[in-house]
ROVOKE-977992 format. One record per residue (C-alpha): x, y, z. Coordinates in pm, whole numbers, m for minus. Example, Ala and Ser with C-alpha at 12.3 -4.5 7.8 and 13.67 -1.06 7.14 Angstrom:
<sites>
xx_yy_zz
1230_m450_780
1367_m106_714
</sites>
This chain:
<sites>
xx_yy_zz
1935_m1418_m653
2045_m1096_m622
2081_m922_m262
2178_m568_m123
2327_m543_216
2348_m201_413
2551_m131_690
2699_185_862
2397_279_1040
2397_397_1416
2276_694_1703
2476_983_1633
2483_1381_1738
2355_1654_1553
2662_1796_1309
2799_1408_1377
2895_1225_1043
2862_843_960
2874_650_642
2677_437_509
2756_132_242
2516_m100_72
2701_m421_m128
2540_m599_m388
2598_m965_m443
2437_m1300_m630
2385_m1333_m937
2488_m988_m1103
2587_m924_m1468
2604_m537_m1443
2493_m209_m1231
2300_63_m1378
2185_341_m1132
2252_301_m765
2082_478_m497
1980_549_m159
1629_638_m45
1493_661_334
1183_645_535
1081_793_881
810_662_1059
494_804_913
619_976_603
651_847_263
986_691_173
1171_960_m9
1474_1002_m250
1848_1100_m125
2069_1057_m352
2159_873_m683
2463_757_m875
2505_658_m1201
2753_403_m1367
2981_690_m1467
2967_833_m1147
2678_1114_m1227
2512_1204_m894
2159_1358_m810
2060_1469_m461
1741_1558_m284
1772_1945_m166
1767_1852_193
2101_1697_153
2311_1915_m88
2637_1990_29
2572_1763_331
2546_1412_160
2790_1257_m75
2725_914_m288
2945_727_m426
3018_435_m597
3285_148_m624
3187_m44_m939
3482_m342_m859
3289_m398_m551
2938_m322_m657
2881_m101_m331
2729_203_m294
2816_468_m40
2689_772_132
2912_989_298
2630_1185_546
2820_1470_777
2651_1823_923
2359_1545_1042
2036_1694_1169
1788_1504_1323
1560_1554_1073
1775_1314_879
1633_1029_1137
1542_775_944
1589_397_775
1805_441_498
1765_168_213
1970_88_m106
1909_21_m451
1999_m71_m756
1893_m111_m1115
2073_m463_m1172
2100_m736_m1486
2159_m1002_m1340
2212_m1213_m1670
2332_m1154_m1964
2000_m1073_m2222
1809_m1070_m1877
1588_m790_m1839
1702_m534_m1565
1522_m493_m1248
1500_m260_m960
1652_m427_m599
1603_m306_m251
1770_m372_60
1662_m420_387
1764_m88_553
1989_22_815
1850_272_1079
2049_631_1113
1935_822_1482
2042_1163_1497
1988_1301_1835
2178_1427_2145
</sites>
């Protein structure tokens, strides 16, 4: 079974920075995209960023130049490098990944539980 773990999460000010990683682990064969998505309480979960195997990289507009993903393919973990935080970032941040986790298995999309990011003073 195949499991993603965040961590990183935490209160921090306005224009504060944290980062955030999200390790995959169980039965994996290989890692297509990777990404990070987040949800404040009564909005719709929304896109952040992505990252591809090669290390191609998509962002919502609300993060550009403020967010960075990234990727570490040995350690099938995903990162996100969040500084200049606004409290409009609030949020539970979750992880995922497009995974195979056998060979000739079909790939499927994986979720992880979510770690909460507080920006406030």
């Amino acid at each position: 079974q195949v499991q993603l773990v965040e961590s990183g999460g935490g209160l921090v000010q306005p224009g504060g920075s944290l980062r955030l990683s999200c390790a995959a682990s169980g039965s994996i064969f290989s890692i297509n995209a990777m990404g990070w998505y987040r949800q404040a309480p009564g909005k719709e979960r929304e896109l952040v960023a992505t990252v591809t195997t090669g290390g191609s990289t998509n962002y919502a507009d609300s993060v550009k130049g403020r967010f960075t993903i990234s990727r570490d393919n040995a350690k099938n973990t995903v990162y996100l490098q969040m500084n200049s935080l606004k409290p409009e970032d609030t949020a539970v941040y979750y992880c995922n990944a497009e995974i195979r986790p056998r060979p000739i298995y079909p790939t499927g999309t994986y979720w992880g539980q979510g770690t909460q990011v507080t920006v406030s003073s």
